[in-house]
N, C-alpha and C positions, 0 to 999 in steps of 0.2 A: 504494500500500500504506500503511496505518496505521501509524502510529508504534508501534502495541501490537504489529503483527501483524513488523514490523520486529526491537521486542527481543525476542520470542519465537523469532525463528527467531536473534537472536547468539546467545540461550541454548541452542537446537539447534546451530549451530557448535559455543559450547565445550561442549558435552558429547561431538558428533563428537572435537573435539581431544584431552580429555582419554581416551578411549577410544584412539585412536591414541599418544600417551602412553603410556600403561598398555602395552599391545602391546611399544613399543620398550625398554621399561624391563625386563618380564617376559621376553621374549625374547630381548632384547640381537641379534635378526640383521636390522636393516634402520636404512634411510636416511631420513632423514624422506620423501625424495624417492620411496619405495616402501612406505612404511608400509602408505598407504590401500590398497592393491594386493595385501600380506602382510593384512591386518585382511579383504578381502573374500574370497582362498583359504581365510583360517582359517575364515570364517562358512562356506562352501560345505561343508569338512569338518564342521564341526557340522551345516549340514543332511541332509549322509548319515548319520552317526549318528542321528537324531531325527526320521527319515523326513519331512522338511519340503523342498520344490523350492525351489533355492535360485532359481532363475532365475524364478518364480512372485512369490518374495518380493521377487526385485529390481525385477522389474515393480512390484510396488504398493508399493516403496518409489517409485520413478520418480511415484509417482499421488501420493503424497501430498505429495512433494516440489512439484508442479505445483500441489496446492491449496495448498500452504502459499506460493508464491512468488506 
């Protein structure tokens, strides 16, 4: 992997963290050790609200993750 394609995806981490972050701050009910786990329930409730499959979207989060590594 490229040195470019390397700092591009820290920059994807911290934006994941700061996202995860934000959650614990605004919600104040999890561990860091659960965050990401409370962050991916919350997204599934916004996919039923916003007629979006959450299980669709995690798939091709998985696809992009794969091109991006």
């Amino acid at each position: 992997m490229k040195t470019a394609d390397i700092e591009e995806n820290d920059k994807r981490a911290e934006i994941a963290q700061a996202c995860l972050d934000l959650l614990r701050k605004r919600s104040g009910c999890c561990d860091p050790e659960n965050a990401l786990a409370d962050l991916l329930a919350n997204l599934a409730h916004w996919c039923d609200r916003n007629d979006t499959e959450f299980e669709v979207e995690l798939r091709r989060a998985a696809m992009n993750y794969g091109e991006e590594t």
